[in-house]
N, C-alpha and C positions, 0 to 999 in steps of 0.2 A: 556640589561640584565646584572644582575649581575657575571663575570665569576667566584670567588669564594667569600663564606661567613666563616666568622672569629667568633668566639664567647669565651669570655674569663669568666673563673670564679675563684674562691679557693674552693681547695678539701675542702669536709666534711666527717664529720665521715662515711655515708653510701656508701662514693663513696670507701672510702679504706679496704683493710685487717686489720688483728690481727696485723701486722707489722706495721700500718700508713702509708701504701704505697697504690698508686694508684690501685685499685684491678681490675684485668684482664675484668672482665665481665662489669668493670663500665667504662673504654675506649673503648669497643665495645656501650654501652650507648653515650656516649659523639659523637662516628661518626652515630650513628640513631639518636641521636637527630638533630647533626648541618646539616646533610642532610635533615630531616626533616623540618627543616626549611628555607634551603635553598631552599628545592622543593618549599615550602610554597609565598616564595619570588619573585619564577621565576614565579608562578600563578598554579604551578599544585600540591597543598600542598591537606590534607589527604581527606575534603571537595567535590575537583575538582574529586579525586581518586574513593570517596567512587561515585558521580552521575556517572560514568565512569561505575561502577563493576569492580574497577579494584584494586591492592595490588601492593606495590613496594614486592620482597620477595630477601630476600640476595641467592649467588650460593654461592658465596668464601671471605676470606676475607685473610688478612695477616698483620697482625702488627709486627713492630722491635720498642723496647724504649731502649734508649744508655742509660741510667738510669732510676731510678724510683720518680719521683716527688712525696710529704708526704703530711701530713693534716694538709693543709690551704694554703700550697703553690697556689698561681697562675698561672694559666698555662692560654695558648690560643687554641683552635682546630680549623684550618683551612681547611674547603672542598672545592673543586670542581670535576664538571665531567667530562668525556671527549668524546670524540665522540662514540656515538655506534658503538657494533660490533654485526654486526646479531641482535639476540635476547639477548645480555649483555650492559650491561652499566656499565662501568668504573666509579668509584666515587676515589678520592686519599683525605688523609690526612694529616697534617702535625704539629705536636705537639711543640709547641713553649712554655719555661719559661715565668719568667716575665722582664725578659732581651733578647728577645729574639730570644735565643738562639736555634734550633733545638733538642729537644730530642726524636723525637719518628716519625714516618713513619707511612702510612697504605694504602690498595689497595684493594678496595672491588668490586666485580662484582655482579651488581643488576638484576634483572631479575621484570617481568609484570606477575602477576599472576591473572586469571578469577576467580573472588572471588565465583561465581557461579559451574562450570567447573573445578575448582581447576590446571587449564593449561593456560602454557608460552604462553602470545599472544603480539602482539606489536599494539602502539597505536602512529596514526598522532596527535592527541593533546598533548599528553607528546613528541614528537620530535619536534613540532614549537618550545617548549617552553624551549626548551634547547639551552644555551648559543652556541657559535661557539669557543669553546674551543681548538681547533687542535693545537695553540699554546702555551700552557699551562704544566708545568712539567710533565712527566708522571709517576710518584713515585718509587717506590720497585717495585721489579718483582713481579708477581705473578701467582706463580705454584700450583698446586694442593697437598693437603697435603697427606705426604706419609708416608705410615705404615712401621712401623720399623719389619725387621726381630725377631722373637726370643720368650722365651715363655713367653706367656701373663696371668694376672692376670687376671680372669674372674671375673665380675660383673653383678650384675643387678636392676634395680629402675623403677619406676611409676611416672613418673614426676610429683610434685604436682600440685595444680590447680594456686598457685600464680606464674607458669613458663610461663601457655598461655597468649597470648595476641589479641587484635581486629582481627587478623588476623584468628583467632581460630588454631593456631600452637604454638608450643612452641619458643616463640621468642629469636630471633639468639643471644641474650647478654647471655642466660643461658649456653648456650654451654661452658663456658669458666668457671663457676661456679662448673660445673658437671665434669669439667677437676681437678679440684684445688682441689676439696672433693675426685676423685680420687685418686690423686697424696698423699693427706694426709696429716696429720697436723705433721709430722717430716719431711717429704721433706719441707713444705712450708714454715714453720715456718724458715729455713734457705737460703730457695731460692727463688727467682723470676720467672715468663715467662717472657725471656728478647725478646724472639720470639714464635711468633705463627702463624701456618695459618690454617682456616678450611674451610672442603668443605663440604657445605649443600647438599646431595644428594636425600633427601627423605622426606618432612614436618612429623613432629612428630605431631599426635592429641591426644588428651584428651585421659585418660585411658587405652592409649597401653602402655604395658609393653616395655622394655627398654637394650637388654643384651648388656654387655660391653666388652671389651678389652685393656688392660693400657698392656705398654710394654716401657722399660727403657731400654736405654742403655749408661752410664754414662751420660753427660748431656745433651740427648737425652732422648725426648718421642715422642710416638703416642697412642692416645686414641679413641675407633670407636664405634658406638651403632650401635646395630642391630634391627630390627621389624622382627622376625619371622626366614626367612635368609638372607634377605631382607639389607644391608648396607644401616643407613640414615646418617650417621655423619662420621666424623674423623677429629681429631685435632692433629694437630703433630708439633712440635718446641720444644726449648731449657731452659735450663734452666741457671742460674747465681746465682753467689753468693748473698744475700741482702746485701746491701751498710750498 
């Protein structure tokens, strides 16, 4: 079995921001895809998933980039997973130049969702088919993201239709997109997310309204959507200067 899959490209215009810089939601892209094809690889790719009834669906994730790589640079994204715990599965990232050089981390915890049922179950065909990784780096910590004290900007949105995915939720790269239109085109336009973590609490579906919460405190944020009163989101990390 393969223990980890490498996949190199050069950014293009859709993967960056207004800036030419890597755009947050499109490195959340880059680690679902090379997982997805690393599942693919080890034998239990979307195919094996779909005869199953079964969904990979993200709980958490957490990225750090020691800079921001531009468009057409070459980068590499390296995954692998590590042993379950309970009902999570550890996947880690690791963001390589074209020299390279480490620029960027990430730690995301997968969960098995009954695509029927819409509930966390765990499956003997997805654990044969996972590497014996125990040796393997275990990346960035990853904690749960936490809500900054203090008073909050309220919001609220309808997610469009081009945010769901096969899954029929709103798929986990948007979350970081809904962050950055929060934040605003004067913050963004001179800053980065040099850090982020977020915790999926609740699948968003089609047509449910969306209320928000943004909350700064110098270059600190946290961001949370609600359904009702219901918390399904929160995204919270730092922000940096653009290079």
């Amino acid at each position: 079995m393969e223990k980890s899959y490498t996949e190199t490209f050069a950014l293009r215009t859709p993967m960056c921001d207004m800036s030419g810089q890597w755009r947050p939601g499109a490195v959340l892209e880059s680690m679902q895809e090379t997982a997805g094809d690393h599942c693919a690889r080890l034998g239990i790719g979307r195919s094996v998933m779909d005869s199953l009834g079964i969904a990979w669906v993200l709980s958490r994730s957490r990225v750090a980039l020691y800079r921001a790589p531009r468009l057409n640079e070459v980068i590499s994204v390296e995954t692998w997973p590590l042993p379950p715990r309970h009902q999570f599965y550890p996947r880690i990232n690791a963001f390589r130049d074209a020299e390279g050089n480490v620029i960027g981390e990430a730690a995301s915890l997968w969960l098995l969702m009954d695509l029927t049922t819409r509930r966390v179950v765990n499956s003997d065909v997805v654990l044969a088919h996972l590497p014996d990784n125990a040796d393997m780096p275990a990346g960035i910590p990853l904690g749960a993201a936490r809500v900054l004290a203090g008073e909050a900007i309220e919001g609220a949105f309808v997610p469009p239709y081009a945010d769901f995915d096969l899954n029929g939720h709103a798929n986990n790269t948007k979350y970081l997109d809904w962050t950055c239109s929060a934040l605003g085109h004067g913050v963004m336009a001179k800053h980065r997310l040099a850090e982020f973590t977020i915790s999926y609490e609740r699948e968003i579906r089609p047509d449910e309204a969306i209320r928000t919460q943004l909350v700064r405190q110098d270059d600190a944020f946290s961001f949370c959507g609600f359904a009702g009163d219901r918390r399904c989101f929160c995204v919270a990390g730092k922000l940096a200067e653009r290079e």
